[in-house]
C-alpha positions as CSV (number, residue, x, y, z in Angstrom):
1,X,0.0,0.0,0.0
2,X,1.3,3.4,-0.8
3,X,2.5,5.4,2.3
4,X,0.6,8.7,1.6
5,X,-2.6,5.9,1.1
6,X,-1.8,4.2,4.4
7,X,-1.4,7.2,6.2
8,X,-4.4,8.8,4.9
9,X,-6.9,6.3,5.5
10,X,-5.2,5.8,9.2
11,X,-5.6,9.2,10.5
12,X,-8.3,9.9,8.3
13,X,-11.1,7.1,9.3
14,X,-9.8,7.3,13.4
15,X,-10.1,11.2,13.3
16,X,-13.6,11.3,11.4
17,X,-15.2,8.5,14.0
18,X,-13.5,10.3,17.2
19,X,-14.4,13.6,16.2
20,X,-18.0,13.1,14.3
21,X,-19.0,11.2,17.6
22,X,-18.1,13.5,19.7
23,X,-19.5,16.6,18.1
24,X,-22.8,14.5,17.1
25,X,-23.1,13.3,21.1
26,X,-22.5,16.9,22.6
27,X,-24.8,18.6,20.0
28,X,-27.6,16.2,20.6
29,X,-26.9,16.3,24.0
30,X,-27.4,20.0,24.6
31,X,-30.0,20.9,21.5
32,X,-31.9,18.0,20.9
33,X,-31.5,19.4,17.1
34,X,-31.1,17.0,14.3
35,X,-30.1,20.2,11.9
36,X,-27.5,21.0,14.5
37,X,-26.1,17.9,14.7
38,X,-26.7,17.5,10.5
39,X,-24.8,20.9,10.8
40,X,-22.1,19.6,12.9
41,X,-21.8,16.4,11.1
42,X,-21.0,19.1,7.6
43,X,-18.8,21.4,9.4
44,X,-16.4,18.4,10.9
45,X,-16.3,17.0,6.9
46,X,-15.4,20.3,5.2
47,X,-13.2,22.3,7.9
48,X,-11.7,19.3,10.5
49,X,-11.2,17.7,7.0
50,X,-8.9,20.5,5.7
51,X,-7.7,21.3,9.0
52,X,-7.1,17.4,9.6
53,X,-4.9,17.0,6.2
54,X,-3.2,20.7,6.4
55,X,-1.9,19.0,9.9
56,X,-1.1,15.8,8.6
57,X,0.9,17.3,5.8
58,X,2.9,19.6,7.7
59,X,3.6,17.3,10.3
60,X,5.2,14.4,7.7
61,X,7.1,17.3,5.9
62,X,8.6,17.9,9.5
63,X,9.6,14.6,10.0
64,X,11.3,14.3,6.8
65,X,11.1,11.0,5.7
66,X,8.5,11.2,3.1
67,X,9.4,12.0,-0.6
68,X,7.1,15.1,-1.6
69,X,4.6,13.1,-3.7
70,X,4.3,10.6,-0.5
71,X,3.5,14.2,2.1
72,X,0.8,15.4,-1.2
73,X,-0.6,12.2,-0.6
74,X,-1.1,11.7,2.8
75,X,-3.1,15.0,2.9
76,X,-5.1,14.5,-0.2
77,X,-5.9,10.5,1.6
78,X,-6.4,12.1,4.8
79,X,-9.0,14.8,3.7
80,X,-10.8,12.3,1.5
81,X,-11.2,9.6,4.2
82,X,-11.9,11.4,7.1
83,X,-14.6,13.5,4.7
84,X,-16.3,10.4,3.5
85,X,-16.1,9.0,6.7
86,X,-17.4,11.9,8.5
87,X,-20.4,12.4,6.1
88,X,-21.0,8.7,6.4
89,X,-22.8,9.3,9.6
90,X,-25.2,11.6,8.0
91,X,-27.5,8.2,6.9
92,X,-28.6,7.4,10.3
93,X,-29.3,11.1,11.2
94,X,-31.2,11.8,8.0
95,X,-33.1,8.0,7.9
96,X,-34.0,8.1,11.6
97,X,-34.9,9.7,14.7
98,X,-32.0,11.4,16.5
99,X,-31.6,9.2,19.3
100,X,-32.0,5.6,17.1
101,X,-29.5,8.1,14.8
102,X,-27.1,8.2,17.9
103,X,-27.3,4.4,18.4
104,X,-26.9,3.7,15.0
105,X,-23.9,5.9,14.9
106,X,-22.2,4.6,17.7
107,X,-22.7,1.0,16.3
108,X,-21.4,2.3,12.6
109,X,-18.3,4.0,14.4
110,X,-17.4,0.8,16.4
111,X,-17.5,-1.2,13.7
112,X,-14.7,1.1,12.1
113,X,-12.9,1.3,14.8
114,X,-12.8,-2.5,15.7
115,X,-12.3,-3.5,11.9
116,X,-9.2,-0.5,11.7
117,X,-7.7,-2.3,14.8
118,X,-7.6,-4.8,14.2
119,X,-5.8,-4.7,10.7
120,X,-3.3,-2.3,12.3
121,X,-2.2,-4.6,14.8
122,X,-2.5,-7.8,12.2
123,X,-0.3,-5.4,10.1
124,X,2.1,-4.4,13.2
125,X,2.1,-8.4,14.1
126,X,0.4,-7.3,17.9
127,X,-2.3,-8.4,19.6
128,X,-5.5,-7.2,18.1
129,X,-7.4,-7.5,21.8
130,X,-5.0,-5.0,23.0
131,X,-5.1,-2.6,20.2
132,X,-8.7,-2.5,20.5
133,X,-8.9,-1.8,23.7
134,X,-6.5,1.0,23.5
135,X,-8.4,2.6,20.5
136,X,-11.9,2.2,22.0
137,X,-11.3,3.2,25.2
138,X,-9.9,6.4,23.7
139,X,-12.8,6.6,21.7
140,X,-15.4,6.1,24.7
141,X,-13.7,8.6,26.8
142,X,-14.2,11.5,23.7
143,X,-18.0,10.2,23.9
144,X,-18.1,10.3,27.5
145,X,-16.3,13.4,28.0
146,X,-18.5,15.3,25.2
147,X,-21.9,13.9,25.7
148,X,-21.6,15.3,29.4
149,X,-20.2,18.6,28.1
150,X,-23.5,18.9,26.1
151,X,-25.4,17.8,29.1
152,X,-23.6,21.0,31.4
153,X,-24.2,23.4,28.3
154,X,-27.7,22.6,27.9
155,X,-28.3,23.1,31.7
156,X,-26.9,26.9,31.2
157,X,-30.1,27.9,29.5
158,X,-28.1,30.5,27.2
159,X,-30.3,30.7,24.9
């Protein structure tokens, strides 16, 4: 697999589960607001996608291992996977209620998470338990940590 490819689809698919959870959970949780969580879900794939690959590709041209074509394609692979992914979550917000949306989110990103795992640590020669548990408990902490952060902000009553 190419590097920039590898790379790209690495970042890109961990970032877009992570962060499109997050946002989705601490949106719900303080409006209640399928637009403002179909809002979220579009501002994390056009601007946390850009922002995502701008970092990815200034951090490899840091490290200075990669060939210039390899950097150009880890950012154009990062921005297109963590995009796709990301907007992959608008299905079960659109097709369903928001909290069944939620559940079926959580499932969806899960099974990416899991599947990405465990090909990393096949790939690394680890143990795929371990992996997973490292990368979901990261992952359920981010859920955690935001759906109560929606919870405070919609006890504020700002609005």
């Amino acid at each position: 697999m190419l590097k920039g490819l590898k790379i790209g689809l690495g970042f890109g698919l961990a970032s877009a589960v992570i962060t499109t959870l997050g946002l989705m959970l601490g949106l719900a949780a303080s409006t209640g607001s399928k637009l403002v969580v179909i809002a979220g879900i579009l501002t994390i794939a056009i601007a946390d996608s850009f922002s995502d690959a701008l970092g990815v590709h200034i951090a490899k041209e840091s490290e200075g291992n990669l060939s210039p074509r390899e950097v150009w394609q880890a950012t154009f692979f990062t921005f297109l996977f963590k995009a796709l992914f990301a907007l992959s979550f608008l299905i079960p917000v659109i097709l369903l209620p928001i909290n069944l949306a939620l559940y079926a989110s959580l499932v969806w990103g899960a099974i990416i998470l899991v599947l990405q795992s465990y090909k990393l640590a096949r790939d690394n020669g680890t143990k795929a338990r371990e992996v997973i548990f490292e990368h979901f408990t990261i992952a359920v902490l981010v859920m955690v940590l935001t759906y109560f952060a929606g919870r405070f902000i919609s006890g504020l009553n700002l609005v």
